[in-house]
N, C-alpha and C positions, 0 to 999 in steps of 0.2 A: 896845110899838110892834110894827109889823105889821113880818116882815123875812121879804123873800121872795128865791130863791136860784135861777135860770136853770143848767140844765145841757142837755149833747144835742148840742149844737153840735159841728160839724165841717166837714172835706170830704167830700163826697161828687161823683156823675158826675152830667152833664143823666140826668134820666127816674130817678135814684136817689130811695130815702125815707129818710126822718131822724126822730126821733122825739124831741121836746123837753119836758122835765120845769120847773116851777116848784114848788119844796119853800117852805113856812109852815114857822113853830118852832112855829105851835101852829092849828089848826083854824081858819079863815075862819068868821067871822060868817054866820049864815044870811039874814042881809042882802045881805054881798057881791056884786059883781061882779066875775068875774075875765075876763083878756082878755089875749092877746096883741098886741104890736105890733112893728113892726119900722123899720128906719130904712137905707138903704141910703147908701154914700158921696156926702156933695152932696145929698141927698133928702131928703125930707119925712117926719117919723115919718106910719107908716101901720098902721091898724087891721088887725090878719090874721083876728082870731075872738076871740068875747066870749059869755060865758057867763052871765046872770041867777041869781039866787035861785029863780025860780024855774024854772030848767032849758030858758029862753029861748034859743036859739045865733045867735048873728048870724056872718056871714062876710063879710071884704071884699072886692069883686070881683074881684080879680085872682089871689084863689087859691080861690074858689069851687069844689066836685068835686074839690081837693085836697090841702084838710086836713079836719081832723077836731079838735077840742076835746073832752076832757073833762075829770073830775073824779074823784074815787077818795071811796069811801063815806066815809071819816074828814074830807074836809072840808081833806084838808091838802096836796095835791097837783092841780097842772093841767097836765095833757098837751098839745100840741100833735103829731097824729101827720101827717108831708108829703109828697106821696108825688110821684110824675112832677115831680119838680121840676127846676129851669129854671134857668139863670145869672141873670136876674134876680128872683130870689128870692133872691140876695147879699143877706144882710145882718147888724147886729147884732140879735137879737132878744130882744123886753124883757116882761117879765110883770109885769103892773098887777093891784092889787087897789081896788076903790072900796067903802069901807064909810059906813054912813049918817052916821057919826059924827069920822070921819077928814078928813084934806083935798079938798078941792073936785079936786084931780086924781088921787087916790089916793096908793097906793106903788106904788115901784117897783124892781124888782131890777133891778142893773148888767146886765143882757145875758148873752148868750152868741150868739159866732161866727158862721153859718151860708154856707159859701160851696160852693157850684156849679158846679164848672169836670171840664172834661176834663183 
């Protein structure tokens, strides 16, 4: 089984960065897709950045210019790096993995924190 593990999470101030890790027990499939998402109180889970097999990056618009997705050569870590960030940008945020062969919605780790206040 795919078990993936959200860390990073904190407070931070508006215009602060934060810098969010997803650990695998063992290398992602060179199929995968990895992607963060996030969910804020009362809100709708929403797509932050997604990363393809083939090194595709999608960003969703409301943190466009201010994150950054990546990947670590072993295949077994995905970063989310956030930078000028904003009170709403409150949220839980959750690391999805989609493999060809897995569930139609992926996995998913429990979250980690991420809140933005003065």
């Amino acid at each position: 089984q795919v078990q993936l593990m959200e860390s990073g999470g904190g407070l931070v101030q508006p215009g602060g960065s934060l810098r969010l890790s997803c650990a695998a027990a063992r290398a992602i499939s060179s199929g995968a897709v990895m992607a963060w998402y996030r969910q804020a109180p009362g809100g709708q889970r929403e797509m932050v950045a997604r990363i393809t097999s083939g090194g595709l990056i999608t960003y969703g618009d409301s943190v466009k210019g201010r994150v950054t997705i990546s990947r670590d050569v072993a295949n077994l870590t995905v970063d989310l790096q956030m930078n000028s960030l904003k009170p709403e940008d409150t949220a839980v945020y959750y690391c999805n993995a989609w493999t060809p062969n897995g569930p139609g919605g992926g996995y998913w780790g429990r979250g980690t924190q991420v809140t933005v206040s003065s």
